[in-house]
C-alpha positions as CSV (number, residue, x, y, z in Angstrom):
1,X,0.0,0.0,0.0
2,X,1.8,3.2,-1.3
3,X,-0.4,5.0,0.6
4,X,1.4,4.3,4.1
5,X,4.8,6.6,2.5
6,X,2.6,10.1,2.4
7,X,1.0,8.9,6.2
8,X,4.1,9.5,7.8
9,X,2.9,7.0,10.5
10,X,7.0,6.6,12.0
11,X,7.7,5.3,8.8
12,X,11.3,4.9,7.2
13,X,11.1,8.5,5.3
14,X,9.9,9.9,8.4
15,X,12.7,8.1,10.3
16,X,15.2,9.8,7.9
17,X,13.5,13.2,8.6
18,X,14.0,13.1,12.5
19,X,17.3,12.0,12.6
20,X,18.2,14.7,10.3
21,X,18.8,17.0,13.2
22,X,21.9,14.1,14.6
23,X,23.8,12.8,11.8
24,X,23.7,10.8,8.5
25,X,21.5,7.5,9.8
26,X,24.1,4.3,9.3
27,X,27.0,5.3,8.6
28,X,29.6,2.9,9.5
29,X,30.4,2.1,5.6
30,X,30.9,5.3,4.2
31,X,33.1,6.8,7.2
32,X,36.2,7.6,4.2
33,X,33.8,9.8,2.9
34,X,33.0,12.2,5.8
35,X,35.1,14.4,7.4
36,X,35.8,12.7,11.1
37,X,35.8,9.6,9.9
38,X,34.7,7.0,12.2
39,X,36.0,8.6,15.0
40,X,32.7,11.1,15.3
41,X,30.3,8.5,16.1
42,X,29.1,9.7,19.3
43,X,27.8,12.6,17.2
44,X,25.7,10.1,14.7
45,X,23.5,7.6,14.6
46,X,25.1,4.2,13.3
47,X,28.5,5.8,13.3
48,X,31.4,2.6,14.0
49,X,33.5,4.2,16.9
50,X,36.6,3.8,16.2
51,X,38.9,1.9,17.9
52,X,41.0,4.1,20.9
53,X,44.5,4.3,20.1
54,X,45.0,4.7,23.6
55,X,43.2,2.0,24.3
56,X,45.3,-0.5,25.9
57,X,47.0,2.2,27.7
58,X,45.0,4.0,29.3
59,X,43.3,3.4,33.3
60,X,40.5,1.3,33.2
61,X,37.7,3.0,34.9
62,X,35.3,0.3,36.0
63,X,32.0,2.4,36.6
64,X,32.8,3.7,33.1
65,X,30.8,2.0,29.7
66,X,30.9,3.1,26.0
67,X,28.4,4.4,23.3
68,X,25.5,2.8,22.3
69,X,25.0,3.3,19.0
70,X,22.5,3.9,16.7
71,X,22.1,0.7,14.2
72,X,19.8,-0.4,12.1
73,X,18.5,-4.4,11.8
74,X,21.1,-6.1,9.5
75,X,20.0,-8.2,6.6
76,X,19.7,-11.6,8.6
77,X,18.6,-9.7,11.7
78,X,15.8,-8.3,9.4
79,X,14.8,-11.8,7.9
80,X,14.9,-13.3,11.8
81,X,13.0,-11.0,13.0
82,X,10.0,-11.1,10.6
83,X,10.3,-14.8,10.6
84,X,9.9,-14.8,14.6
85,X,7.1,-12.1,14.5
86,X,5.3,-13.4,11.6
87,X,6.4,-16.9,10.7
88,X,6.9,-15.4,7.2
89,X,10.5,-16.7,5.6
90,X,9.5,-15.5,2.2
91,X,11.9,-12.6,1.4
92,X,15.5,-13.2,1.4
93,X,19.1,-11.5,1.7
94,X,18.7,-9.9,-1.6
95,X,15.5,-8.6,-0.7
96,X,16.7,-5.7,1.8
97,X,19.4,-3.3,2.1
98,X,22.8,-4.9,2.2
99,X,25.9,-4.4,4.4
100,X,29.0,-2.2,3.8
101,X,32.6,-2.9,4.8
102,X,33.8,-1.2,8.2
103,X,36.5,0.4,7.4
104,X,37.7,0.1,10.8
105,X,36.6,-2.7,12.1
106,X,36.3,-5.4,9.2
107,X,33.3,-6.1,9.3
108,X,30.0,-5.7,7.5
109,X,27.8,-3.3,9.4
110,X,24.3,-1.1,8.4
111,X,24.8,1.3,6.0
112,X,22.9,4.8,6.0
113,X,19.4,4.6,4.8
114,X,19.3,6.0,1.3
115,X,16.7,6.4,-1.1
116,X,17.1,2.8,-2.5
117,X,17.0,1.1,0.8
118,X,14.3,2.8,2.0
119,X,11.9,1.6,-0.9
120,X,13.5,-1.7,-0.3
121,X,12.3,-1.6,3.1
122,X,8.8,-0.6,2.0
123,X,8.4,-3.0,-1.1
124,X,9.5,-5.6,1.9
125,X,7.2,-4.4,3.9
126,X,4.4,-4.7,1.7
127,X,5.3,-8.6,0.9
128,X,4.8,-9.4,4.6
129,X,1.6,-7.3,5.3
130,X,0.4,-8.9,2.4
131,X,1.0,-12.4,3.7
132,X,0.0,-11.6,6.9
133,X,-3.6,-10.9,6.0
134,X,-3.6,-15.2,5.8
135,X,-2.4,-15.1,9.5
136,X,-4.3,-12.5,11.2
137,X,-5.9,-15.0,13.4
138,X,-2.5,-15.6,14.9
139,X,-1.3,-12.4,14.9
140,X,-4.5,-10.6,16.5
141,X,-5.2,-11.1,20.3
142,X,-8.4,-10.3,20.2
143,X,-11.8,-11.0,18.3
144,X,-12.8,-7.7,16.6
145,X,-16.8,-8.5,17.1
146,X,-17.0,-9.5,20.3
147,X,-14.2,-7.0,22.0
148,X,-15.2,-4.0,19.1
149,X,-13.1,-3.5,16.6
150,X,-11.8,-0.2,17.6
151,X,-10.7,-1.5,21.0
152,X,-9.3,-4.8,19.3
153,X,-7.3,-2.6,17.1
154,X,-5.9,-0.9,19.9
155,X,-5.0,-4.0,21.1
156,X,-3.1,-5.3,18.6
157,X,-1.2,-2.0,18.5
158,X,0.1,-2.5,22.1
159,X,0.7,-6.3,21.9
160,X,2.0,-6.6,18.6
161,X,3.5,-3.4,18.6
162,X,5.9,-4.1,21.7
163,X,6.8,-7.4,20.1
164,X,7.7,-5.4,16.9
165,X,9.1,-2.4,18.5
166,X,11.1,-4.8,21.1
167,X,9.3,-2.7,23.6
168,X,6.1,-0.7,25.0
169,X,4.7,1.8,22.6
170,X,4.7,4.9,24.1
171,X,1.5,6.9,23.9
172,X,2.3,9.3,20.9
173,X,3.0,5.7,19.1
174,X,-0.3,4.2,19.8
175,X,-2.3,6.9,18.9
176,X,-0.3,7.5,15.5
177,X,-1.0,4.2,14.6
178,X,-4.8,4.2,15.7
179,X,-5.1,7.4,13.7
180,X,-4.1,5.0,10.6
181,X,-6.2,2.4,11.4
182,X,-8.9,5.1,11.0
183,X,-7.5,6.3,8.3
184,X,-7.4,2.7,6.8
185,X,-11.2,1.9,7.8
186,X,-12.8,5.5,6.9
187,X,-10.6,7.4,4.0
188,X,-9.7,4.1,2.1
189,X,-12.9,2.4,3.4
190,X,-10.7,-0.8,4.1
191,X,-12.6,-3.7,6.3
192,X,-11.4,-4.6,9.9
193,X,-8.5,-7.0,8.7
194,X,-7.5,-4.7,6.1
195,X,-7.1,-2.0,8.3
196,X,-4.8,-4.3,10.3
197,X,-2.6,-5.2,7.7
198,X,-2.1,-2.0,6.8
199,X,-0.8,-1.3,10.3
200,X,1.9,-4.4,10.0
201,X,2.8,-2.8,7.1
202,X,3.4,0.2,8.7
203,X,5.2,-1.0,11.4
204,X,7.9,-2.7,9.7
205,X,8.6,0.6,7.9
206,X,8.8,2.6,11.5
207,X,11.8,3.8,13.4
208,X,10.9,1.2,15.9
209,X,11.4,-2.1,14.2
210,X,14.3,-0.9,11.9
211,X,16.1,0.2,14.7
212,X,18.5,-1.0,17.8
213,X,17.4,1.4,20.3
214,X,15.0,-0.4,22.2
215,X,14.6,2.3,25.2
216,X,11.6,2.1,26.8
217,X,9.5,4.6,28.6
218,X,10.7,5.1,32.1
219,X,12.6,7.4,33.1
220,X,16.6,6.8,33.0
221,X,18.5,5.0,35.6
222,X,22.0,6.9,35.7
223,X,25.1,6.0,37.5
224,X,27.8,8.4,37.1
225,X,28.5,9.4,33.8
226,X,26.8,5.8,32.9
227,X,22.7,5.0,31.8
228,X,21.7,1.5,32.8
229,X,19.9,-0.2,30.2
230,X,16.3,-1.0,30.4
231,X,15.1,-4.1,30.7
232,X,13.8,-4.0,27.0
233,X,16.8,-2.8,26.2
234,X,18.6,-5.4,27.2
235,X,16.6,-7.9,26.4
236,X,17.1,-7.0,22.7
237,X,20.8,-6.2,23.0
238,X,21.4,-10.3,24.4
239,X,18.5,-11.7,21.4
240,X,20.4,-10.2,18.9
241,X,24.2,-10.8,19.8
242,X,23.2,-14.3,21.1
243,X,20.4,-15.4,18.5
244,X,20.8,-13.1,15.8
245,X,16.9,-11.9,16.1
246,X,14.0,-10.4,18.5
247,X,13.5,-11.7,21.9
248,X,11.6,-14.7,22.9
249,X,8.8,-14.5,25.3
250,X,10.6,-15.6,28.1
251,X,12.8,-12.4,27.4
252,X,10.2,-10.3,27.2
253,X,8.4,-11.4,30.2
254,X,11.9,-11.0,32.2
255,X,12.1,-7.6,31.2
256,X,8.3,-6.4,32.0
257,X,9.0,-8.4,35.6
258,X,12.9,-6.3,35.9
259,X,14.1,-9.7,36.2
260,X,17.4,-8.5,33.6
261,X,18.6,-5.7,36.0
262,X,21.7,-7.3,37.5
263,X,24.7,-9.1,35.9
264,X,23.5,-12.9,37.9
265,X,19.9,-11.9,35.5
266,X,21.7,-11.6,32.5
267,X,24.0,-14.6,32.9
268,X,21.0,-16.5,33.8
269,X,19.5,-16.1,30.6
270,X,22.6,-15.9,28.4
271,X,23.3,-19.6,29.5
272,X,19.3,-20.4,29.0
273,X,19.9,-18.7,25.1
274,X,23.3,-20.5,24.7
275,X,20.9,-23.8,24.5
276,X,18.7,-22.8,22.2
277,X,19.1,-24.0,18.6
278,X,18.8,-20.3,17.3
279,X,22.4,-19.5,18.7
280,X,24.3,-21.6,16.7
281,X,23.4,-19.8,13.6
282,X,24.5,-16.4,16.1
283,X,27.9,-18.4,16.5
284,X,28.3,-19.1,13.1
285,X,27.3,-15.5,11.9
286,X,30.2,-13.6,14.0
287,X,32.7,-16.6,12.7
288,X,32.0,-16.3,9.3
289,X,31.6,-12.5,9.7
290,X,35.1,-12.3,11.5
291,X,37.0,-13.6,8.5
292,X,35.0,-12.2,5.6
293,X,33.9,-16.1,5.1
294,X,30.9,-15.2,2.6
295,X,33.2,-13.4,0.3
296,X,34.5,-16.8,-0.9
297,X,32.0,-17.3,-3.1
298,X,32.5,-13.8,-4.5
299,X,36.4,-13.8,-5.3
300,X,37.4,-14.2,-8.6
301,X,39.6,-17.2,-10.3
302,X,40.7,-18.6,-13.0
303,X,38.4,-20.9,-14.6
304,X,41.5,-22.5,-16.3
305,X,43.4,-23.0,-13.0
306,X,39.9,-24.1,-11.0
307,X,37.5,-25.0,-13.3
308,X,36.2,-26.7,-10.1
309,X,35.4,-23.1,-8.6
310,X,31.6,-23.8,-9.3
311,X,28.6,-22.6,-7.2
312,X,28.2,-25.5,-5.3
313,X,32.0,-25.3,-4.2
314,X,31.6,-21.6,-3.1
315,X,27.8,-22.5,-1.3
316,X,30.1,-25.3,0.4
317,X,33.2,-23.6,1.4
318,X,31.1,-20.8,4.1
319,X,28.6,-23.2,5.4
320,X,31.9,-25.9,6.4
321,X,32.9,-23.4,8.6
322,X,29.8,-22.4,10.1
323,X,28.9,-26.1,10.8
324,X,32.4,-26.6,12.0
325,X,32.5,-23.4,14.4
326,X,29.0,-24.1,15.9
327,X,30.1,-27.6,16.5
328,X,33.0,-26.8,18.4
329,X,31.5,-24.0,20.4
330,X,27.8,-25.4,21.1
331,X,28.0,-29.3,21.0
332,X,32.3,-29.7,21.9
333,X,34.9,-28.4,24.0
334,X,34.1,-25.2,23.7
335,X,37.6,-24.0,23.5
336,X,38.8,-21.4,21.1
337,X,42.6,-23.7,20.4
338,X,39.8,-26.2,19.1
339,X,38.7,-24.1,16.6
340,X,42.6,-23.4,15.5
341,X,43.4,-27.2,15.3
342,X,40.7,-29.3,14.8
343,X,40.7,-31.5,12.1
344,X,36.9,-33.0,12.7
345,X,34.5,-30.6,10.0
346,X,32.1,-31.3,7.3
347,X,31.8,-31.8,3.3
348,X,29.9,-32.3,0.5
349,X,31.0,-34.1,-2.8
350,X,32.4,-30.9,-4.5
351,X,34.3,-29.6,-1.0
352,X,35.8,-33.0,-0.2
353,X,37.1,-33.1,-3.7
354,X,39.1,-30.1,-2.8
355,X,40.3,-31.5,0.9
356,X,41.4,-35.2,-1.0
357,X,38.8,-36.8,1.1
358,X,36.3,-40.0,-0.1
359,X,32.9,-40.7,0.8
360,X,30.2,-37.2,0.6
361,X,28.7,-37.6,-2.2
362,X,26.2,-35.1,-3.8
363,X,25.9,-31.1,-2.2
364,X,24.7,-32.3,1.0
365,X,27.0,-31.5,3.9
366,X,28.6,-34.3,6.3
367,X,30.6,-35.0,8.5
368,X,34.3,-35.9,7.9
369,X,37.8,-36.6,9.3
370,X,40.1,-34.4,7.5
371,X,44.2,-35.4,7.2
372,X,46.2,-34.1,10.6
373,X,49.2,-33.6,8.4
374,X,47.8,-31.7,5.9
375,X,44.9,-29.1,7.8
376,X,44.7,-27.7,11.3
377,X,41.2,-25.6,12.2
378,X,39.6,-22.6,10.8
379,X,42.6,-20.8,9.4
380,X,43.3,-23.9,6.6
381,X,39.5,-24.1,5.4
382,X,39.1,-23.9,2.0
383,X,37.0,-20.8,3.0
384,X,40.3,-18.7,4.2
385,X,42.3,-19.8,2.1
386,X,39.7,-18.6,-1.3
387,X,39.1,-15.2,0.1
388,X,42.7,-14.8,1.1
389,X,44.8,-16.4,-2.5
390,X,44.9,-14.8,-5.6
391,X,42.9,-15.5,-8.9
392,X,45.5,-18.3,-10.0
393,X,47.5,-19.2,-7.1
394,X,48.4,-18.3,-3.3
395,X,49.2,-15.0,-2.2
396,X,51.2,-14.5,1.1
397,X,50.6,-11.4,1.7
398,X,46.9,-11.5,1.3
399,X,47.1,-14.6,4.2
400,X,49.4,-12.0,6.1
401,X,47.5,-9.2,6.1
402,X,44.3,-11.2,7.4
403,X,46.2,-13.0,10.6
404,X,47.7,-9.4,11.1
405,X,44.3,-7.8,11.1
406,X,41.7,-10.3,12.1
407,X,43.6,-12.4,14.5
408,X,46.1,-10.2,15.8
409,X,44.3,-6.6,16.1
410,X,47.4,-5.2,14.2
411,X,47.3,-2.9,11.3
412,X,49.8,-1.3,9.1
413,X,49.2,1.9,7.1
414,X,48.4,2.1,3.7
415,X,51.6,1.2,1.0
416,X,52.7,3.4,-1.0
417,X,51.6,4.5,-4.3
418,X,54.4,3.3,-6.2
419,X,55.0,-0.3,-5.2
420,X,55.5,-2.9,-8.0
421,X,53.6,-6.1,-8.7
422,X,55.7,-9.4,-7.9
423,X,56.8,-11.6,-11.0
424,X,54.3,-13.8,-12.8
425,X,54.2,-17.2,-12.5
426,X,55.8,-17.3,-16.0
427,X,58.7,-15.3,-15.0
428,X,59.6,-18.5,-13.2
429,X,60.7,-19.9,-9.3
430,X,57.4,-20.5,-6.7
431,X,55.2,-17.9,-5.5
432,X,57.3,-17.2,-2.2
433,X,60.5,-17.0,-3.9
434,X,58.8,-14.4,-6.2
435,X,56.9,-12.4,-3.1
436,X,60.4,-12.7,-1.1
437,X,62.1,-10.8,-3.7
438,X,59.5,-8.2,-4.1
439,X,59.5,-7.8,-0.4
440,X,63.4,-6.6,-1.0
441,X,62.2,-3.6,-2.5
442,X,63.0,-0.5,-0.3
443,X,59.7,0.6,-0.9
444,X,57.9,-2.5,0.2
445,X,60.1,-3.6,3.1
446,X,58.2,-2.1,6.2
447,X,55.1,-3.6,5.6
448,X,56.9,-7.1,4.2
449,X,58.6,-7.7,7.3
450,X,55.8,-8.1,9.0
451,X,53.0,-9.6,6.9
452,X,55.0,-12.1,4.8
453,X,56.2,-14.3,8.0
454,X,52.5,-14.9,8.8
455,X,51.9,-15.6,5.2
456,X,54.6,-17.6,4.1
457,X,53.3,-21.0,6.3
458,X,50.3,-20.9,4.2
459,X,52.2,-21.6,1.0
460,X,51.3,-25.5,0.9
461,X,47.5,-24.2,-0.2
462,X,47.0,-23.1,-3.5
463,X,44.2,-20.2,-4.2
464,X,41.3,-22.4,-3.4
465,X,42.8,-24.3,-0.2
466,X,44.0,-27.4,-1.9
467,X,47.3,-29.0,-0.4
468,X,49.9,-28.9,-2.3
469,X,54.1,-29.7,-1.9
470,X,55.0,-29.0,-5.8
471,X,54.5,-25.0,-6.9
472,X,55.1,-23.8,-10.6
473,X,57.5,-27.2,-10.9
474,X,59.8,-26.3,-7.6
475,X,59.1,-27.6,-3.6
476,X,57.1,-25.4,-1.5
477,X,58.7,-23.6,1.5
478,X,56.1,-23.3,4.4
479,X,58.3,-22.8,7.4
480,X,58.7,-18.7,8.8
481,X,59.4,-17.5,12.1
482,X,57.1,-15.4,13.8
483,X,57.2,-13.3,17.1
484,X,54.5,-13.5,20.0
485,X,54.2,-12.6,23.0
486,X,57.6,-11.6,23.0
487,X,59.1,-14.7,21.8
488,X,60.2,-16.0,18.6
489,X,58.6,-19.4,17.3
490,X,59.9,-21.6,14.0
491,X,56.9,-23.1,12.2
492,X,57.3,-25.3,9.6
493,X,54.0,-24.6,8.2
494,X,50.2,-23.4,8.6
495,X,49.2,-26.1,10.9
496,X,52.5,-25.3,13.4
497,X,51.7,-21.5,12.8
498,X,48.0,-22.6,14.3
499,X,49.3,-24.2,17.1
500,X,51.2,-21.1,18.0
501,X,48.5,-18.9,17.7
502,X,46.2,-20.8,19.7
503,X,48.5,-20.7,22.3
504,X,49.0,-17.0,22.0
505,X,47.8,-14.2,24.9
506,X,47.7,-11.2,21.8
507,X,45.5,-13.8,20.0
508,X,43.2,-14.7,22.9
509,X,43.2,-10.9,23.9
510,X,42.2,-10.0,20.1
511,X,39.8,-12.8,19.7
512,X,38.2,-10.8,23.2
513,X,38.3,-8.0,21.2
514,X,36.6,-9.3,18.3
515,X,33.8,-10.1,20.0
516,X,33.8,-7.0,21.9
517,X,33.4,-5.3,18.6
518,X,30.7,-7.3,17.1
519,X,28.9,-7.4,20.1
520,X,28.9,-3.7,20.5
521,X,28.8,-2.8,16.9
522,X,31.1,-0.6,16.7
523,X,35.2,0.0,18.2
524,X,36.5,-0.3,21.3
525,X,37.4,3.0,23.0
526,X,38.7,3.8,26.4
527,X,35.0,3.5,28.5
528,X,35.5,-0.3,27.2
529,X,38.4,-1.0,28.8
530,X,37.2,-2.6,32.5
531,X,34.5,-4.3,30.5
532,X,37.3,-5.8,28.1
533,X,39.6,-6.8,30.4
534,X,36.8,-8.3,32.7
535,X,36.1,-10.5,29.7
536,X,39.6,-11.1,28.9
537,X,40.0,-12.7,32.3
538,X,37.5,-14.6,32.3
539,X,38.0,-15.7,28.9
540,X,41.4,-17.0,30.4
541,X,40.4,-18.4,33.8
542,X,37.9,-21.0,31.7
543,X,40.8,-22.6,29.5
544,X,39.7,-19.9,26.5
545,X,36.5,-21.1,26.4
546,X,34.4,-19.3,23.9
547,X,31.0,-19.8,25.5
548,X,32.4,-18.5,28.5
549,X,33.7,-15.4,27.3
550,X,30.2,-14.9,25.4
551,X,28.5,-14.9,29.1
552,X,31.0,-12.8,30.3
553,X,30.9,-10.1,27.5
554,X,26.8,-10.0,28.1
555,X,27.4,-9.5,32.2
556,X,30.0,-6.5,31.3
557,X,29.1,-3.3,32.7
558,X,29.7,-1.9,28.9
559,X,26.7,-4.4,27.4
560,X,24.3,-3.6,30.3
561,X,25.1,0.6,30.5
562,X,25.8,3.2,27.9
563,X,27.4,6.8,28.4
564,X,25.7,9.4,28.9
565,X,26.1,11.5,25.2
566,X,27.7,15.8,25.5
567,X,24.7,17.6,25.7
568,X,22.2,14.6,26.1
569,X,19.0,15.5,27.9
570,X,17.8,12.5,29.7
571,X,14.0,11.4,30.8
């Protein structure tokens, strides 16, 4: 119903009117375009706070907490949601607004709301109110006849309406919409039903539903320089992280009874959540988030080097890891060095081709024992190894780069300009002989020094992760020495470079940090810093336990408050 964008009824164009007086709405993925950067975002909505450089030097203040930013519901979050709320699971990825690289962080967060994305939203929106109007019966609380259909329509606004909004409506909210369910019954002389449907459809176009900022009405609870989360609040800050969608019931009824307001409330229900089915997609999101996983089936290669490289290998390659990663964390040990070295995962027919593994046959996924000698965890899936080698081989640097960033929390600035490309293949000796002699350049050497001894143990993996010992007709030489921790280890190849990382305290402390920032949405900065370490601890005291350090993160003081914005006038 077009109708519903000239209502202005907390719609999505209304949304971008009243946050015009804040910031650009998103904004996370176009940050290089702004002056400020990322840094400004506790000036904007959506903005990515950038990671403190001062971070790990600075006091910890533990009655401090960080921003809460302004996001909007990601792709899957979106899908989730309306599949919880509605039981619809008709639309799909491509069917609302994508994701933009962070910049800063790595990872794929809400972009701004542009003119394109809104009318995605809408045409969305208008799928699911459509196929509600089969489901009203489920969706209503109430029987229009014998309650009256004015006063059942105001019912549904407040029931459905704190389900969609993750929270009460406030007044102003429930009147707006019951002056467009009038509108819907008298100006376009729609029936009861219709009426309704036109108020789903405008629901899933408001503020409210789009958006993670689930305050409800009461009036703030401040400590310090700190504002405690509602229990709504809350409620929808664990669903999402944890289950990647709205709150259950149970949720909601824990936060209408305060029964979220300490850090033993939220632990409570983190561990309930941990056992539900829903978080091992949650699991699998952040791990295949984390290392760019879904960009596997996106990376270009030669079709003469891997005419293999079909769409059932790159559908494969992401969904190993996710059932790998779930496994470990939900059903195994648990432990993070697990998901470094394990050698227990899952194939199809095209996938274990690559691996060198018998028995899948056909695209369905199962489990198999993969050669200790050969592959050790996440960082030697076929996954990594596509989104980090080049079109028609390896590429060292590529591997480096991603261990650097993703695994260690290091970055290097950007080369410069005037760099040269390595040999080809053609000009003769193996790809690390090549990259080694490029990395001589004086122009190339800062950066080289430290990316290609974290890239060279990949070298027995050609660009789509299969093993190899021969490359371009000479040996391949995996082995590097690395520095951690402030010693110097001698691997002889990925899987000994593995081992060493998941031994490592940076790693652990980054892998924290990951979290942290996908948790949080956004960078770490110095009101973090108690929570972080808090997490970090107890990350270490259960033997790097993943689920452990999830329950933690939730319980932090900087997932359960928010500071208190310059200027911010509080209820």
């Amino acid at each position: 119903m077009r109708l519903i964008l000239r209502t202005c009824a907390g719609l999505v164009l209304c949304a971008l009117a009243a946050a015009s007086c804040t910031g650009v709405l998103g904004g996370p993925g176009d940050a290089e375009e702004r002056p400020g950067g990322p840094g400004d975002a506790e000036e904007r909505p959506g903005g990515s706070a950038a990671p403190d450089p001062s971070f790990d030097g600075t006091p910890a203040d533990p009655t401090s907490a960080g921003v809460k930013v302004l996001r909007r519901l990601s792709g899957r979050e979106y899908l989730n949601t309306v599949r919880d709320l509605l039981g619809d699971t008709t639309l799909h990825l491509n069917d609302v607004p994508a994701e933009n690289d962070d910049p800063v962080l790595g990872y794929h967060l809400p972009g701004p709301v542009d003119k394109l994305n809104a009318e995605l939203f809408r045409d969305a929106a208008e799928k699911l109110a459509a196929n509600s109007a089969s489901r009203l019966s489920a969706l209503v609380p109430c029987d229009a006849q014998s309650a009256g259909e004015e006063a059942c329509a105001r019912q549904f606004v407040t029931e459905f309406g704190l389900k969609a909004y993750r929270r009460p409506l406030s007044a102003d909210e429930v009147d707006g919409l019951m002056r467009l369910y009038q509108t819907g019954r008298t100006e376009i002389e729609l029936d009861f039903n219709g009426a309704i449907v036109l108020l789903v459809e405008a629901m899933l176009q408001s503020r409210g539903f789009l958006y993670h900022w689930e305050n409800g009405q009461e009036p703030a609870i401040v400590e310090g320089k700190t504002v405690k989360l509602d229990g709504y609040a809350l409620a929808s800050r664990l669903s999402y992280f944890l289950w990647g969608t709205m709150p259950d019931q149970a949720l909601f009824d824990a936060a209408a009874a305060d029964r979220l307001a300490s850090a033993e409330d939220v632990v409570r229900e983190a561990r309930r959540m941990l056992g539900d089915p829903r978080s091992r997609d949650a699991v699998a999101d952040f791990f295949e988030d984390w290392l760019d996983l879904s960009a596997a089936a996106r990376k270009p290669k030669d079709a003469d080097v891997y005419p293999e490289f079909n769409d059932a290998l790159k559908r494969a390659m992401p969904e190993e890891v996710r059932r790998f990663v779930a496994g470990v964390v939900l059903d195994g040990s648990g432990r993070f060095e697990e998901v470094l070295t394990g050698t227990s995962s899952f194939a199809n027919e095209p996938l274990a081709a690559v691996y060198g593994v018998s028995g899948p046959k056909g695209e369905e996924m199962q489990p198999v024992s993969l050669d200790p000698t050969q592959r050790s965890g996440i960082l030697t899936s076929p996954a990594f190894l596509t989104v980090t080698g080049a079109a028609d081989g390896s590429h060292p640097v590529r591997r480096g780069k991603a261990i650097l960033n993703q695994i260690l929390c290091q970055t290097l600035p950007p080369p410069p300009n005037d760099i040269p490309e390595p040999k080809k293949p053609d000009e003769g000796g193996t790809t690390r002989e090549r990259f080694a002699e490029h990395s001589q350049l004086a122009c190339a050497k800062g950066c080289h020094a430290r990316l290609d001894p974290l890239g060279f143990p990949f070298e027995n993996y050609d660009g789509i992760g299969r093993f190899r010992t021969m490359d371009n007709g000479e040996p391949v030489d995996a082995t590097s020495t690395v520095e951690l921790d402030g010693q110097v280890h001698s691997v002889a190849d990925a899987r000994g470079l593995s081992q060493v990382l998941a031994s490592s305290e940076a790693v652990h402390s980054c892998f924290a940090k990951q979290w942290l920032r996908y948790a949080l949405g956004r960078g770490e900065t110095g009101d973090d810093k108690a929570s972080f370490e808090s997490v970090v601890d107890a990350f270490k005291g259960a033997d790097q336990d993943i689920r452990e350090l999830m329950v933690a993160l939730v319980s932090s003081r900087t997932f359960r408050f928010r500071a208190i914005m310059e200027g911010e006038v509080l209820q």
